[in-house]
TORDRENVO-368624 format. One record per residue (C-alpha): residue number from 0; residue in three letters; y, x, z. Coordinates in nm, 3 decimals. Last residue first. Layout:
[r NUM,'ALA',[Y,X,Z]]
...
END
This chain:
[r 66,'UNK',[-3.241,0.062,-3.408]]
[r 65,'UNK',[-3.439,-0.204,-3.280]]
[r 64,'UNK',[-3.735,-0.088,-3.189]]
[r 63,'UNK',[-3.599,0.213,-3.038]]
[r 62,'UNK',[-3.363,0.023,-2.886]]
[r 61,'UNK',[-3.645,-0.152,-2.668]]
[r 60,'UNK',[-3.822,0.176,-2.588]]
[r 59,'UNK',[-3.448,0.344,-2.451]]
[r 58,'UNK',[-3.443,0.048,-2.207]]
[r 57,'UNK',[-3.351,0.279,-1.924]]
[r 56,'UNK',[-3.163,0.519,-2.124]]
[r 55,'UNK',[-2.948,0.240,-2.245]]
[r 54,'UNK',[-2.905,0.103,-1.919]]
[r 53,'UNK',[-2.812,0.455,-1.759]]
[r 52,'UNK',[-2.561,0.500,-2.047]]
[r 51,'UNK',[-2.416,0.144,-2.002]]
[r 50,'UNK',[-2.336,0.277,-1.652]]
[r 49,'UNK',[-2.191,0.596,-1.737]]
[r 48,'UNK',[-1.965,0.421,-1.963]]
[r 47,'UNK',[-1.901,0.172,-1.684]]
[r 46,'UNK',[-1.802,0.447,-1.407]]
[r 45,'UNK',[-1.559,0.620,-1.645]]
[r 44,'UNK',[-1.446,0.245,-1.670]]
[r 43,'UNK',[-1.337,0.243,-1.290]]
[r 42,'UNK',[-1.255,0.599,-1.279]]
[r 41,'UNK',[-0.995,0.536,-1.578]]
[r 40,'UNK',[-0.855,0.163,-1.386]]
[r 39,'UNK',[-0.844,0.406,-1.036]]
[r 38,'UNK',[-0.629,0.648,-1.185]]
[r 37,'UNK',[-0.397,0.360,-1.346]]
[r 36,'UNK',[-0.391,0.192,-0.959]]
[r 35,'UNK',[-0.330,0.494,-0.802]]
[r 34,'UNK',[-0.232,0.296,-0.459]]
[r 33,'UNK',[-0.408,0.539,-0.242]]
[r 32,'UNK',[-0.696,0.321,-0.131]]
[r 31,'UNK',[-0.733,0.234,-0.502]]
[r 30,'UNK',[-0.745,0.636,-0.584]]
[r 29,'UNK',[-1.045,0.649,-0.284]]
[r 28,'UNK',[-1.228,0.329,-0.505]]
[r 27,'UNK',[-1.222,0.484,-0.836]]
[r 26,'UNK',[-1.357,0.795,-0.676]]
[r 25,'UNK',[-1.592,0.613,-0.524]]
[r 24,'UNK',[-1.687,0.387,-0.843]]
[r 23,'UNK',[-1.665,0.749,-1.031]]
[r 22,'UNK',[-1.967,0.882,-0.817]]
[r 21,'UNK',[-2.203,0.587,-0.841]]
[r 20,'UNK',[-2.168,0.630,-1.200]]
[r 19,'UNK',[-2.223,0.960,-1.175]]
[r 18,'UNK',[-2.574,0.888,-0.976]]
[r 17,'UNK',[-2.661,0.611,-1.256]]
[r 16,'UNK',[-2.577,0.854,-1.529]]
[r 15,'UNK',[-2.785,1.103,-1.304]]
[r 14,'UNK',[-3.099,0.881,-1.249]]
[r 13,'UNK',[-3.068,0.765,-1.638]]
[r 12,'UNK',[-3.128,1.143,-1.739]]
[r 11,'UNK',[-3.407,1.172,-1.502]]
[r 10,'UNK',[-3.609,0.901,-1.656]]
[r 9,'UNK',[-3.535,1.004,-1.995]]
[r 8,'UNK',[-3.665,1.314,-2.037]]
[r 7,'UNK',[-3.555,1.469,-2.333]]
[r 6,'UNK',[-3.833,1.546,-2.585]]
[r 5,'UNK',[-3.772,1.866,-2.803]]
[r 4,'UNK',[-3.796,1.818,-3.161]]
[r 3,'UNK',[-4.006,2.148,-3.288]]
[r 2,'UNK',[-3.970,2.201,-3.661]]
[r 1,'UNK',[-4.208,2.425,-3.886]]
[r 0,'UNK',[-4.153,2.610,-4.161]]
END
């Protein structure tokens, strides 16, 4: 029986976590604006995860190595 792993591609994943990171900082920013300071706070570390995410992807060779 044979397995196929299918590759992701990496590149274009870390261009959206990037883009949705971009995203949530806006959205972070708008609920500031607004005085949704707790909103703002989730948005803000949404934005972080997604972020980290992008970095990860980005460096996905190194962490190989590693991990």
């Amino acid at each position: 029986m044979k397995v196929h792993v299918k590759r992701l591609n990496t590149a274009s994943l870390a261009r959206e976590r990037f883009e949705e990171a971009l995203k949530e900082l806006d959205v972070a920013e708008a609920f500031l604006k607004e005085g949704l300071v707790r909103n703002a706070a989730g948005k803000a570390f949404q934005a972080w995860k997604a972020f980290l995410s992008y970095l990860a992807l980005r460096n996905i060779d190194l962490l190989q190595g590693r991990y």
